[in-house]
Every structure is written in C-alpha cells, then in structure tokens.
KOLTORBA-101890 format. One record per residue (C-alpha): residue in one letter; y, x, z. Coordinates in steps of 0.1 Angstrom, whole numbers, plus 5000, padded with zeros to 4 digits. Layout:
! KOLTORBA-101890
<lumro><residuo>a</residuo><py>Y</py><px>X</px><pz>Z</pz></lumro>
...
//
This chain:
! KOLTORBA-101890
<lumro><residuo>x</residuo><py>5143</py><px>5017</px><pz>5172</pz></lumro>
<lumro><residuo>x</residuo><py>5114</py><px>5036</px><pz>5159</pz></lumro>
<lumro><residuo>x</residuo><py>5085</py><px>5040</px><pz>5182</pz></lumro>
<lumro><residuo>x</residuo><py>5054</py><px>5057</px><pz>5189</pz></lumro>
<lumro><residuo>x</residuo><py>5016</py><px>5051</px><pz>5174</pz></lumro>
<lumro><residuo>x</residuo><py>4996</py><px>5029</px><pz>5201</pz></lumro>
<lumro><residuo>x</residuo><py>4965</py><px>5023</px><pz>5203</pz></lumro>
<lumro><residuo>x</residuo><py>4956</py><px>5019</px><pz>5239</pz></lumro>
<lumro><residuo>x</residuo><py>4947</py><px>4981</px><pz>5249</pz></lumro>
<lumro><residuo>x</residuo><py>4927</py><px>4958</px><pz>5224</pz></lumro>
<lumro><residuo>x</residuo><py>4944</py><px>4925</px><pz>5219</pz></lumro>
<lumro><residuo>x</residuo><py>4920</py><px>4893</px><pz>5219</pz></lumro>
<lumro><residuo>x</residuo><py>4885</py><px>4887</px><pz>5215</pz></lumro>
<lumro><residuo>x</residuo><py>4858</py><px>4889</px><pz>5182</pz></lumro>
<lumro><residuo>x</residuo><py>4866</py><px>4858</px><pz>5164</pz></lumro>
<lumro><residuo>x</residuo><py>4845</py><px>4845</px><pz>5135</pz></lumro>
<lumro><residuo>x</residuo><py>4857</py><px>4825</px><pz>5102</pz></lumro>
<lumro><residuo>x</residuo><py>4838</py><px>4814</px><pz>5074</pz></lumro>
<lumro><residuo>x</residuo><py>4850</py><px>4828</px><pz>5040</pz></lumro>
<lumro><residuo>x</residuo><py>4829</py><px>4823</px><pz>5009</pz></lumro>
<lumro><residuo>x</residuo><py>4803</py><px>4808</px><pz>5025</pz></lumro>
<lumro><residuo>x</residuo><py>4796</py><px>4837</px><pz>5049</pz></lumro>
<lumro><residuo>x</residuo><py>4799</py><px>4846</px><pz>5086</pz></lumro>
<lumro><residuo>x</residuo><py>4823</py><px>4875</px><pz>5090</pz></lumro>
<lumro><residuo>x</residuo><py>4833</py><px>4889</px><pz>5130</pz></lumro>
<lumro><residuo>x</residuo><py>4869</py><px>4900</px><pz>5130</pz></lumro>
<lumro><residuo>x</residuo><py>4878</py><px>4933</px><pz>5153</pz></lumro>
<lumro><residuo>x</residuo><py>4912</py><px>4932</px><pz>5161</pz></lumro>
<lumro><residuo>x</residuo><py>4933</py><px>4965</px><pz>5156</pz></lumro>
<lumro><residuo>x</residuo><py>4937</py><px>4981</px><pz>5192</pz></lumro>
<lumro><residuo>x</residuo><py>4974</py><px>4980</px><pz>5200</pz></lumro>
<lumro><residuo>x</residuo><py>4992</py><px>4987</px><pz>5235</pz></lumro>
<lumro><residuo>x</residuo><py>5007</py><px>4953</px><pz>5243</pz></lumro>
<lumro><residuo>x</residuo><py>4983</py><px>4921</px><pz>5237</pz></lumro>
<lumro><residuo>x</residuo><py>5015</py><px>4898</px><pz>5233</pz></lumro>
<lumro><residuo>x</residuo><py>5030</py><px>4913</px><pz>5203</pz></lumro>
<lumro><residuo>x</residuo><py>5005</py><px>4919</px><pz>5178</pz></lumro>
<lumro><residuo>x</residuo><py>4991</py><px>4890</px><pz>5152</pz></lumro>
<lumro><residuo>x</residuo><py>4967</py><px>4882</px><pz>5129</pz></lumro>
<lumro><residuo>x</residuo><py>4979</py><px>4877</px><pz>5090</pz></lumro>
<lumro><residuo>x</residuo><py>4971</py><px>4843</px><pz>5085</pz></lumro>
<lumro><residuo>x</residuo><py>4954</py><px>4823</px><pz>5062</pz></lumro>
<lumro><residuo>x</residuo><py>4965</py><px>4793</px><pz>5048</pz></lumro>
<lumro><residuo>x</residuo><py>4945</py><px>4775</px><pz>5072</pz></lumro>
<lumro><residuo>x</residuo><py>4957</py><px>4798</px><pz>5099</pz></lumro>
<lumro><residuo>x</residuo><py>4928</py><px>4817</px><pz>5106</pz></lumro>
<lumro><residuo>x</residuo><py>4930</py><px>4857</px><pz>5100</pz></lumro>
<lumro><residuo>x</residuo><py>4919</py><px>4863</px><pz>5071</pz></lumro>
<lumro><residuo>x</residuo><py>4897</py><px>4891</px><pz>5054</pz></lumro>
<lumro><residuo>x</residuo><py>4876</py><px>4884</px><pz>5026</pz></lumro>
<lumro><residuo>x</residuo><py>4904</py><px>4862</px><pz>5001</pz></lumro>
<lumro><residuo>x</residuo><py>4896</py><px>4859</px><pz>4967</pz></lumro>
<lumro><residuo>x</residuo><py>4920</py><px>4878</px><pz>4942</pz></lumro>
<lumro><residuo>x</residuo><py>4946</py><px>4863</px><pz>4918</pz></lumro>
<lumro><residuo>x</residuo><py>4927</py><px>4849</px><pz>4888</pz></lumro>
<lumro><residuo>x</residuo><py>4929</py><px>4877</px><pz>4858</pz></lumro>
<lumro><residuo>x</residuo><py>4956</py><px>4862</px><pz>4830</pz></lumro>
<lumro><residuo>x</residuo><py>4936</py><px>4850</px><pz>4802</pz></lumro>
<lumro><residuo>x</residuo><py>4952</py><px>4884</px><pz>4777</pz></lumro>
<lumro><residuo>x</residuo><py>4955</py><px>4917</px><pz>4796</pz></lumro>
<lumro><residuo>x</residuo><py>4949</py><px>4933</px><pz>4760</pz></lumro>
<lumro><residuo>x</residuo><py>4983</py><px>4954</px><pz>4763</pz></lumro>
<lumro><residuo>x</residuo><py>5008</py><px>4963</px><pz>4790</pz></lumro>
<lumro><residuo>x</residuo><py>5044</py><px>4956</px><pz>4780</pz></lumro>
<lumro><residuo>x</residuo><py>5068</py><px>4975</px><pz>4799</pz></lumro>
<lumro><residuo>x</residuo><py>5101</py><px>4961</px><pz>4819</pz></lumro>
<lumro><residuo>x</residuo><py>5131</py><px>4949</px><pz>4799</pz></lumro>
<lumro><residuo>x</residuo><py>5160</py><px>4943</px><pz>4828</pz></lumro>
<lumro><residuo>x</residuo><py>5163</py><px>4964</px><pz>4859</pz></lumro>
<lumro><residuo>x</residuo><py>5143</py><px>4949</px><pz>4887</pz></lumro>
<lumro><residuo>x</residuo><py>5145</py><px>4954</px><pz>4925</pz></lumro>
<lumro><residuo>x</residuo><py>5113</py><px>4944</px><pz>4950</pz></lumro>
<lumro><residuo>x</residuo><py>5116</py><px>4948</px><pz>4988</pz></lumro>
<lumro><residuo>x</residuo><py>5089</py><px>4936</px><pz>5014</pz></lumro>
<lumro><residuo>x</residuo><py>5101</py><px>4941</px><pz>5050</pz></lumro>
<lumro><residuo>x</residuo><py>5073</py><px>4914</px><pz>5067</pz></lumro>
<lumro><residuo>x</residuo><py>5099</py><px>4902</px><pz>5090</pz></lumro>
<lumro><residuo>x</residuo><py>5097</py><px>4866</px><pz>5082</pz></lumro>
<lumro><residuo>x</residuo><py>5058</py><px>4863</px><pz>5086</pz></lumro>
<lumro><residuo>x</residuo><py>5037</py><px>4860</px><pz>5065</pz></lumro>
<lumro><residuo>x</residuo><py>5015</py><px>4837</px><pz>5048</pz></lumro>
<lumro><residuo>x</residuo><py>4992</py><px>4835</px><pz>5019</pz></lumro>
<lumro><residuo>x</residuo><py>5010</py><px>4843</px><pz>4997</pz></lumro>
<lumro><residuo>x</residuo><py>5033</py><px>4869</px><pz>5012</pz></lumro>
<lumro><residuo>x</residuo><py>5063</py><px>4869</px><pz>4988</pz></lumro>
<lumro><residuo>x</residuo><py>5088</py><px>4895</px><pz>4990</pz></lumro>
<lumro><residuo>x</residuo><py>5124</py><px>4890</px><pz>4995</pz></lumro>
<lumro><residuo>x</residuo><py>5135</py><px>4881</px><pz>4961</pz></lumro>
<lumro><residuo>x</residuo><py>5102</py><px>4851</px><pz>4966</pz></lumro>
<lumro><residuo>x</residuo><py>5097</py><px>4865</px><pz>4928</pz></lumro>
<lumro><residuo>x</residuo><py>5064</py><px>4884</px><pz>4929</pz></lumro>
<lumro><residuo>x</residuo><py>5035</py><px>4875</px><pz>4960</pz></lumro>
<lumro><residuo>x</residuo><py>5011</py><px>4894</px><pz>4974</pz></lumro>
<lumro><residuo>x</residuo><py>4981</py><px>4883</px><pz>4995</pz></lumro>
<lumro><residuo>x</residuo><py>4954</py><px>4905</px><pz>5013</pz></lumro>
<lumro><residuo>x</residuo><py>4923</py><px>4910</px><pz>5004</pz></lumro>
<lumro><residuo>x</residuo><py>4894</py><px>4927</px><pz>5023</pz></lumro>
<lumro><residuo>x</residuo><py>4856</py><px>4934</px><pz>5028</pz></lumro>
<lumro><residuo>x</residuo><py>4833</py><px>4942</px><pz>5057</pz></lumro>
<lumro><residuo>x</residuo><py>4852</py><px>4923</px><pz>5080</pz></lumro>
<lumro><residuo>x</residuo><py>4888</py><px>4946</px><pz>5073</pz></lumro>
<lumro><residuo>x</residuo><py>4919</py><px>4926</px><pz>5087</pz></lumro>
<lumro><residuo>x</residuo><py>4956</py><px>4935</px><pz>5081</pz></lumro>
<lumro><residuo>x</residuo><py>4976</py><px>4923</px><pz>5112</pz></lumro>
<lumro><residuo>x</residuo><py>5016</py><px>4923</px><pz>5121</pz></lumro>
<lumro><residuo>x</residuo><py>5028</py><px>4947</px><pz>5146</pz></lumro>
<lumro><residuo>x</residuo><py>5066</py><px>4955</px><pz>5160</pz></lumro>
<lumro><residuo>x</residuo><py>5076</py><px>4982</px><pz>5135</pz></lumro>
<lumro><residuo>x</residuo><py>5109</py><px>4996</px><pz>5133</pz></lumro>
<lumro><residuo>x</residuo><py>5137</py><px>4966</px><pz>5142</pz></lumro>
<lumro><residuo>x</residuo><py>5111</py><px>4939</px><pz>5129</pz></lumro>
<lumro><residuo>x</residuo><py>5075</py><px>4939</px><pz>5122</pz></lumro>
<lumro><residuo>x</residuo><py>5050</py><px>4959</px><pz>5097</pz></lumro>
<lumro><residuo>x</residuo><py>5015</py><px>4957</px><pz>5083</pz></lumro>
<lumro><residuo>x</residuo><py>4985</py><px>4972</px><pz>5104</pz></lumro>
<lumro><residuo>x</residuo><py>4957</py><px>4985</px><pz>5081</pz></lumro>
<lumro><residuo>x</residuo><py>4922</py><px>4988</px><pz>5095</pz></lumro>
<lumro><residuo>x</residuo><py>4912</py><px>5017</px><pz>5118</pz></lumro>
<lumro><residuo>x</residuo><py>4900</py><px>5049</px><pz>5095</pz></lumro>
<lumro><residuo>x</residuo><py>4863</py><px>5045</px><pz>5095</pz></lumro>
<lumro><residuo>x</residuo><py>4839</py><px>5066</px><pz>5104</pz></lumro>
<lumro><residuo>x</residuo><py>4805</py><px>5052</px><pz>5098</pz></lumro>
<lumro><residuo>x</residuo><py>4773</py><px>5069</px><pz>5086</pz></lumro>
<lumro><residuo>x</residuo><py>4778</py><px>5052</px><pz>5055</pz></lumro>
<lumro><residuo>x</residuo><py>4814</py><px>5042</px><pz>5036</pz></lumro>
<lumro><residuo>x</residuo><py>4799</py><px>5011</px><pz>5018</pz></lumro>
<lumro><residuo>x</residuo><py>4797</py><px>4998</px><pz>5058</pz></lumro>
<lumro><residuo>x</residuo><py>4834</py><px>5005</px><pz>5066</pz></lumro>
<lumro><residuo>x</residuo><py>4853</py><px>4976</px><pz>5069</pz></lumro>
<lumro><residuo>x</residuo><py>4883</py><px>4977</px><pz>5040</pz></lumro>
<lumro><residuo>x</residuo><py>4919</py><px>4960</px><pz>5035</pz></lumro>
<lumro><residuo>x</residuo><py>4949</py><px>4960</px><pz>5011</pz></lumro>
<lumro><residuo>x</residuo><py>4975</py><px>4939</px><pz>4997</pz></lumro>
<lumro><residuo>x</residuo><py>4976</py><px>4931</px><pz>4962</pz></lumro>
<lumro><residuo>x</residuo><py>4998</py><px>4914</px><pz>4932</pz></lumro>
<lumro><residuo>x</residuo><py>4989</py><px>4897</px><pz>4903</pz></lumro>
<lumro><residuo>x</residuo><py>4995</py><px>4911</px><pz>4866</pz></lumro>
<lumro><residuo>x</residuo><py>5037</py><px>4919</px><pz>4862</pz></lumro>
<lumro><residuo>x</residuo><py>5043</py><px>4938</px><pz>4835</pz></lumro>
<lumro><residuo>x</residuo><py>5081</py><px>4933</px><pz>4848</pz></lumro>
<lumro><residuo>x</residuo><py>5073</py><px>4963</px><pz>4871</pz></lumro>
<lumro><residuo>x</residuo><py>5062</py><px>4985</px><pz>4846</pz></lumro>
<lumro><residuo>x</residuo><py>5092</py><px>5010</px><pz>4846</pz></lumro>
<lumro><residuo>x</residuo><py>5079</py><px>5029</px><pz>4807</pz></lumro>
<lumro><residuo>x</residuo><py>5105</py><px>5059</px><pz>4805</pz></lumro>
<lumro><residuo>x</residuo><py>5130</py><px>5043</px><pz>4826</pz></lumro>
<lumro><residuo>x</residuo><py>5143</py><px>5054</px><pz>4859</pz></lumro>
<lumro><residuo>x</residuo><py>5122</py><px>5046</px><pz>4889</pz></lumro>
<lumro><residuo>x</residuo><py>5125</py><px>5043</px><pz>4927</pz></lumro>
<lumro><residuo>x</residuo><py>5096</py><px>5034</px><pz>4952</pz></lumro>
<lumro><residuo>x</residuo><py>5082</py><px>5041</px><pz>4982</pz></lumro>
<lumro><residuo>x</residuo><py>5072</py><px>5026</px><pz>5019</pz></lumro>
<lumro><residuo>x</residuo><py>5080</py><px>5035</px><pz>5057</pz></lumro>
<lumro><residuo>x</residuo><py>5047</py><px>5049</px><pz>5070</pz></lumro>
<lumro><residuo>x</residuo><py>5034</py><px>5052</px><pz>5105</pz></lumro>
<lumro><residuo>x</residuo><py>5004</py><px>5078</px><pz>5110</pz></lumro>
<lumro><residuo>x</residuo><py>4986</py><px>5100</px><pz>5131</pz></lumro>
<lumro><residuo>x</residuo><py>4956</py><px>5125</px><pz>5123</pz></lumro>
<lumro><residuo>x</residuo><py>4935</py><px>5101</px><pz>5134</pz></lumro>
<lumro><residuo>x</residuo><py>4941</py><px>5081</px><pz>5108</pz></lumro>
<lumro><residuo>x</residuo><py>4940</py><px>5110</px><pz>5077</pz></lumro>
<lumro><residuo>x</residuo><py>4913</py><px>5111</px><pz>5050</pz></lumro>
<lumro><residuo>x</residuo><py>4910</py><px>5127</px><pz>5024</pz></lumro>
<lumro><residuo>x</residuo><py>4925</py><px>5095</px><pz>5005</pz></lumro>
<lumro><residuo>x</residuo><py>4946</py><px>5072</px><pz>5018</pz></lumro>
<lumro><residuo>x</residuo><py>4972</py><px>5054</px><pz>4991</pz></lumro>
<lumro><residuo>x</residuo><py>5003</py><px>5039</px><pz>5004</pz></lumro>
<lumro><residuo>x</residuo><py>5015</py><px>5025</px><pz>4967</pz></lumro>
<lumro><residuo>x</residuo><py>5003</py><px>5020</px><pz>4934</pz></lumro>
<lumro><residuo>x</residuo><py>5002</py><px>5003</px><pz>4904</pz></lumro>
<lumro><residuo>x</residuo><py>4977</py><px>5015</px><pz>4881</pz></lumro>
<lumro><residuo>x</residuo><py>4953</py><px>5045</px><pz>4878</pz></lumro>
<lumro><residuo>x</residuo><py>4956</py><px>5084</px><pz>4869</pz></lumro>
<lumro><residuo>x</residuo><py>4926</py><px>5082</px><pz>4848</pz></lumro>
<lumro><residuo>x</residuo><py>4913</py><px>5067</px><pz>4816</pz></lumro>
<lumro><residuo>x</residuo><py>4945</py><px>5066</px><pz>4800</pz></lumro>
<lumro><residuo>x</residuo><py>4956</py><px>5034</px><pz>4821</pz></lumro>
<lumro><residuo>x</residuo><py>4986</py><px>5051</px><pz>4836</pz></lumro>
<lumro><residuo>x</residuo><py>4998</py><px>5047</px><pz>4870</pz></lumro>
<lumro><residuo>x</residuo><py>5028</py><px>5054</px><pz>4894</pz></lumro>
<lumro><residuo>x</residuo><py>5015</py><px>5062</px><pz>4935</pz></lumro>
<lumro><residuo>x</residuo><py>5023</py><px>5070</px><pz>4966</pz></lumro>
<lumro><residuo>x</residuo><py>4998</py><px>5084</px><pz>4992</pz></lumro>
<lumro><residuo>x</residuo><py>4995</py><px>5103</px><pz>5026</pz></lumro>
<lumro><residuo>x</residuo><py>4960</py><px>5124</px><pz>5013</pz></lumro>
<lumro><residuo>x</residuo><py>4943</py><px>5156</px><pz>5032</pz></lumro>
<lumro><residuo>x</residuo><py>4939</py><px>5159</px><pz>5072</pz></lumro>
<lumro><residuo>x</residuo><py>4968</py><px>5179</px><pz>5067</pz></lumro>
<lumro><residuo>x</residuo><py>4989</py><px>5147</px><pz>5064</pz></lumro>
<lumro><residuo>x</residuo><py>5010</py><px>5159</px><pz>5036</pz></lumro>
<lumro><residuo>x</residuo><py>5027</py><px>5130</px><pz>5011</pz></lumro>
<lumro><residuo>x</residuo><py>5025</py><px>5130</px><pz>4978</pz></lumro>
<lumro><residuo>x</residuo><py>5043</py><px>5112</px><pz>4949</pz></lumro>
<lumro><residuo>x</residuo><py>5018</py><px>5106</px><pz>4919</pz></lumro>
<lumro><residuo>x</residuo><py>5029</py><px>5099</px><pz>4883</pz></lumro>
<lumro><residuo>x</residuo><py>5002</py><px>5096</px><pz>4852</pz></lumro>
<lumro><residuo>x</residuo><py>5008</py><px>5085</px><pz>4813</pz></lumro>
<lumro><residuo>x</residuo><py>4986</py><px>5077</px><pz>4793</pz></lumro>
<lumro><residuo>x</residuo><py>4975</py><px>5110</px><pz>4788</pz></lumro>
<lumro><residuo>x</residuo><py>4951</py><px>5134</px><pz>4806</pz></lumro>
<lumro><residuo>x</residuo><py>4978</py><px>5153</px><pz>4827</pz></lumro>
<lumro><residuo>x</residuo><py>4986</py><px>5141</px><pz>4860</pz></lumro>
<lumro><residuo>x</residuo><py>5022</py><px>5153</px><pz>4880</pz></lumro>
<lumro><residuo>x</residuo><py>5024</py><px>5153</px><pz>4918</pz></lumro>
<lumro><residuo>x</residuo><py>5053</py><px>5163</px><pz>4937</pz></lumro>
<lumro><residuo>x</residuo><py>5036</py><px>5172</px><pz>4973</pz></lumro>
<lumro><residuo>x</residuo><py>5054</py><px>5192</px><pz>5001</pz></lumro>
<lumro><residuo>x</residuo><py>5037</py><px>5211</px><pz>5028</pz></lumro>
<lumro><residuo>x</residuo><py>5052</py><px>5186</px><pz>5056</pz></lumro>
<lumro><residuo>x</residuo><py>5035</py><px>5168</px><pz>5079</pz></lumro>
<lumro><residuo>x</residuo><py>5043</py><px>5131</px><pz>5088</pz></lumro>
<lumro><residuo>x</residuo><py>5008</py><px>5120</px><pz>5105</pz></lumro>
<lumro><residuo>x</residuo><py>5029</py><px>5125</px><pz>5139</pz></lumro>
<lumro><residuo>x</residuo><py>5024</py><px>5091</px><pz>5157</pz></lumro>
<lumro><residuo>x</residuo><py>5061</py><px>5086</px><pz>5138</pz></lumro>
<lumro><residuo>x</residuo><py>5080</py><px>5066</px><pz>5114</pz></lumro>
<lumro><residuo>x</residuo><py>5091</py><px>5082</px><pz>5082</pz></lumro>
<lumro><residuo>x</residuo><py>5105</py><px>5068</px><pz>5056</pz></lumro>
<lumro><residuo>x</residuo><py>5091</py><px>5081</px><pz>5020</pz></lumro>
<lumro><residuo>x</residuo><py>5106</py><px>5079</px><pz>4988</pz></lumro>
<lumro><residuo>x</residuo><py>5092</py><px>5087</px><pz>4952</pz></lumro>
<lumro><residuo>x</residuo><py>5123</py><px>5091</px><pz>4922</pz></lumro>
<lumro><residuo>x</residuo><py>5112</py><px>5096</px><pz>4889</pz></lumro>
<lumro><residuo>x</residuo><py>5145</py><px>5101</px><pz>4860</pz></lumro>
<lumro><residuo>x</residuo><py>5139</py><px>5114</px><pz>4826</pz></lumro>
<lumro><residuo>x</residuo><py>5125</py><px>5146</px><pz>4837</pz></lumro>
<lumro><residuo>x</residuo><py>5120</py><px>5155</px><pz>4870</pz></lumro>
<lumro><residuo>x</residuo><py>5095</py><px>5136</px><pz>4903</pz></lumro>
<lumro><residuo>x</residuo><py>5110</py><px>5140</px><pz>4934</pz></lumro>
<lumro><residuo>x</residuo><py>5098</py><px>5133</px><pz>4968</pz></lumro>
<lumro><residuo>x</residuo><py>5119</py><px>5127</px><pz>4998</pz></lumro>
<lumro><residuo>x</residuo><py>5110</py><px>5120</px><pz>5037</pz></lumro>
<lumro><residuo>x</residuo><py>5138</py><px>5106</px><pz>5058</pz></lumro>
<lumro><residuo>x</residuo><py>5162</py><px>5105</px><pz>5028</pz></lumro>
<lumro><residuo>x</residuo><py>5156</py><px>5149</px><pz>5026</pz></lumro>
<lumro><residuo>x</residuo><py>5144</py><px>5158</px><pz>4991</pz></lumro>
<lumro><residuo>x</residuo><py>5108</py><px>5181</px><pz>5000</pz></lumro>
<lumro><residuo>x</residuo><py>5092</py><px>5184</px><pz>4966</pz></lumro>
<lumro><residuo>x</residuo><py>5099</py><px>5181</px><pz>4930</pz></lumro>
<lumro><residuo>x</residuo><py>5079</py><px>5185</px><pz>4897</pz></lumro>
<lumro><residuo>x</residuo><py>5090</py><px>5187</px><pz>4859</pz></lumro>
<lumro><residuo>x</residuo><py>5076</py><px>5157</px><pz>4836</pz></lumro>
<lumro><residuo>x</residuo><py>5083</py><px>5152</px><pz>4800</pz></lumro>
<lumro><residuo>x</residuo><py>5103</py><px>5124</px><pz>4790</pz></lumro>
<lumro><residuo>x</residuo><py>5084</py><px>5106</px><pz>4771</pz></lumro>
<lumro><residuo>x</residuo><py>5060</py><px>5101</px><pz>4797</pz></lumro>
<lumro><residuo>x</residuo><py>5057</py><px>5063</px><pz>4804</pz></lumro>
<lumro><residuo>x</residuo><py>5038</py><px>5040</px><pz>4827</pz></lumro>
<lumro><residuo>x</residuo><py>5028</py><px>5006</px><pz>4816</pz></lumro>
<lumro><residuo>x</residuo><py>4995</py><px>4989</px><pz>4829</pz></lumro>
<lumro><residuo>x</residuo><py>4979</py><px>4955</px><pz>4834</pz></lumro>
<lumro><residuo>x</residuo><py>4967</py><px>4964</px><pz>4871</pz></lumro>
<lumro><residuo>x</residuo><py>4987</py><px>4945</px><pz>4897</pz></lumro>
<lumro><residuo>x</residuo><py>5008</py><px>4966</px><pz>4927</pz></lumro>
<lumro><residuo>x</residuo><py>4986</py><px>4973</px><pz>4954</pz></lumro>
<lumro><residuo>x</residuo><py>4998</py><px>4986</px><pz>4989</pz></lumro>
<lumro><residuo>x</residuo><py>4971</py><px>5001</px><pz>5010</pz></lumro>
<lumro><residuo>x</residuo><py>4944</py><px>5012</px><pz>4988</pz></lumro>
<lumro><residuo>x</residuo><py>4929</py><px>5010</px><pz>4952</pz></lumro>
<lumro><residuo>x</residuo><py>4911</py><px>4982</px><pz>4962</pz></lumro>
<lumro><residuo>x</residuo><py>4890</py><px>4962</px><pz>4989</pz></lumro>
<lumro><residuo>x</residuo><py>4859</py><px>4979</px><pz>4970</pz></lumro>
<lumro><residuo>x</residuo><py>4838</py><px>5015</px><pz>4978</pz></lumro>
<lumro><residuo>x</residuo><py>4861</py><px>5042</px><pz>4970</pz></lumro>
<lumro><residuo>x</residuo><py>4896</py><px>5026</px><pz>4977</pz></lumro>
<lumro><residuo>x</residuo><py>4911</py><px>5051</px><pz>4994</pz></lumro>
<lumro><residuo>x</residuo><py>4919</py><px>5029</px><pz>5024</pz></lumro>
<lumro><residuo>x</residuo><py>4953</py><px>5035</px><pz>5041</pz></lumro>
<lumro><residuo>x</residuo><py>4947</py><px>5040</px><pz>5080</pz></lumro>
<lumro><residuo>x</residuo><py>4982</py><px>5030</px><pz>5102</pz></lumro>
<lumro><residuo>x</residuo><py>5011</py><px>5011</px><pz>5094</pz></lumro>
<lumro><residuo>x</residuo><py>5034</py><px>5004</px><pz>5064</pz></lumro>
<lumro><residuo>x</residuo><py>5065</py><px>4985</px><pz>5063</pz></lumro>
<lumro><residuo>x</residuo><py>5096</py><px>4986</px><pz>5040</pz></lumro>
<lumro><residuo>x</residuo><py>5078</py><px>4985</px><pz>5010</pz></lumro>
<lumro><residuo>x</residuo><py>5105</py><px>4988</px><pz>4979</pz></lumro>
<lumro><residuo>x</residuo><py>5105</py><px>4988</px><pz>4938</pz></lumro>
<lumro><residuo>x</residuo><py>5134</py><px>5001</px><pz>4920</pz></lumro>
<lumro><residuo>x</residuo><py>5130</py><px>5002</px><pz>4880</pz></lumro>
<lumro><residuo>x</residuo><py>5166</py><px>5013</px><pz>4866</pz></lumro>
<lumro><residuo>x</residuo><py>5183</py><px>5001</px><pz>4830</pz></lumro>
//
C-alpha cells in the first residue's frame, strides 16, 4: 500500500559518532511513527554520514561501454549495510554524506525505502547537511547506443522541491563526460529524464506533471535508438528525438540522490525506493 509523506513526530534523540577523526551530531529525519524508522548503519552499527568513497581504480583513462545485457534492482527491503548491494549482490553502493546528512530506512510501499535529508534552507548551502548513495567505477553499466531502461519510485512534496534535486545518474551533461539522469527539478515538481553524449547537446524529455504530492510514483526513463521517453505510473508523459549514434560511456560511478556529497550536488529531498538499471543487447 502506498502511503502518505509524514513528517510529524521526530524519532530519537541527537546522537554523535566519530568519523574521520571528527565530532559530527546526527538529526534524525522527522517521521510520524518513532518505531518504524532506522538509521542506515555503519559497519560498526552506528548511522553513518561522512564514509569515505570507493578508492578511484588505478586507470579511469577511458570508459568502455557494456558488452551483455545487464539488469540492477535495489528495493532496500533486506537492510542494509555498508555495502548496500543490490539484488543481483553484483554492484554495491554505500552512502556518503557531509555536514552531518543521514540517509535512514522508512516503510515505503510494501517494504522499506531510502530517506534523504530534509531540503535545506540555511543562509548559506556550503552549511546544509548533504547525502547520496554511490557506486564504484562499472563500465558494465554504460549502455553506449544500446537500449536503456532506468528509473526510481519517488516520494515528494513541495516542501522538499529545489531547483535541483537528481534521483539517478551516472555521469555528467557537461565537459564531454556523458551522462544518463533522472531528476524531480523546479518547485513545480515536474520529472525529467536527462540524456547527454559526448557532445555539447543535451536531450530532456520533461512533462508538465506534477508528482511532489505527498505520493508514490513510480518513474521511468527509456531510451531506444532514437527516441527518450518518460513515463509516471507506467503512462508515457514526454518524449524527445535523439540521434542514434548518441552514446553514453563514463568512468563516474551510479549515484542515487545527488551529484555528490559536495556544494552543488543537487541534493534529493524525500524518499526513493525501487531503484532499477536496464541496458538491452
């Protein structure tokens, strides 16, 4: 059963770890029932915010794209731990966060979903506390030319809208790195599917819809040879031509959630869950 945005009853009190060598305090994401929400652990079973990132691969002088078809699902359901590994227990994630931004497991859907940090709105964004998930290097998900299906189940309200807030990417629309994204952008909560080569051009298939409505939707991004689609709830809402000899193939790692745990990451406010990867023969 899909249910409702909540945000009514803090659960626990500040807690402190040590990460790094320095003193962070934790804030909880305000949810309605204390009992159901939890921290994402860290190995050691505290919650953990600032984790150091997957160590860089020693060449990341070129991309190479996917030779077999590959499938990628993470539904959270089993906990999770550091690493969170997705159903296949083929390619791990782990969060990753600064100014004291936690990602926490709430009831989502029939099982449970990530809880980003609150949207922020301090004086000054270097302050805001930031989270996200992230890979390592896989150049198996690089989809080049082929066919590709991806997307997330979202949870949002206005309250949680910015002017960017990524769901999904892998890889950047500028500097000729190349990137394939999803993302809930604007305060007027509109999604948008996002595909770049390693050209200048950038293609975005956004519908005037609204899904920041304190409900689940599930969004999909299908690229074939020519032709981005987006669809809410399984409901195609906007398309956009691309050439087919577009293709993406990068050395940046999937992120869900933002660009980043830096400044600038376009931090993802509300829940995701359902995460899936599709790259076709």
């Amino acid at each position: 059963m899909l249910h409702s945005r909540r945000r009514a009853v803090p659960i626990g009190a500040l807690s402190a770890i040590l990460v790094l060598g320095s003193l962070f305090l934790l804030t909880p994401r305000p949810v309605s029932t204390p009992a159901e929400a939890q921290p994402l652990p860290s190995a050691a079973g505290g919650v953990l915010t600032n984790s150091a990132p997957f160590p860089a691969p020693a060449d990341l002088r070129r991309a190479k794209t996917a030779t077999v078809p590959v499938t990628l699902r993470y539904d959270f359901d089993g906990g999770v731990g550091k690493p969170i590994a997705d159903t296949s227990g083929q390619h791990e994630l782990r969060p990753l966060g600064q100014n004291g931004g936690t990602l926490r497991l709430v009831p989502g859907g029939t099982g449970l979903a990530v809880d980003y940090p609150d949207r922020c709105n301090l004086p000054k964004e270097k302050d805001c506390p930031r989270a996200i998930l992230e890979g390592r290097r896989d150049d198996t998900l690089n989809p080049g030319r082929r066919p590709l299906r991806y997307g997330a189940s979202v949870l949002m309200t206005h309250a949680d809208l910015a002017d960017g807030a990524n769901v999904l990417q892998k890889g950047y629309s500028v500097g000729g790195v190349s990137q394939f994204k999803l993302q809930v952008d604007h305060r007027q909560g509109h999604p948008s599917c996002v595909i770049a080569g390693n050209r200048a051009r950038i293609y975005r298939a956004e519908p005037q819809i609204d899904v920041a409505d304190g409900q689940w939707h599930n969004l999909e991004c299908n690229r074939t040879a020519e032709k981005l689609t987006l669809l809410v709830d399984g409901t195609p809402h906007a398309s956009v031509t691309i050439p087919p000899t577009l293709s993406i193939a990068n050395v940046e790692p999937l992120r869900i959630g933002g660009k980043g745990p830096g400044l600038g990451n376009d931090q993802f406010a509300g829940e995701i869950d359902n995460v899936f990867l599709d790259i076709g023969a």
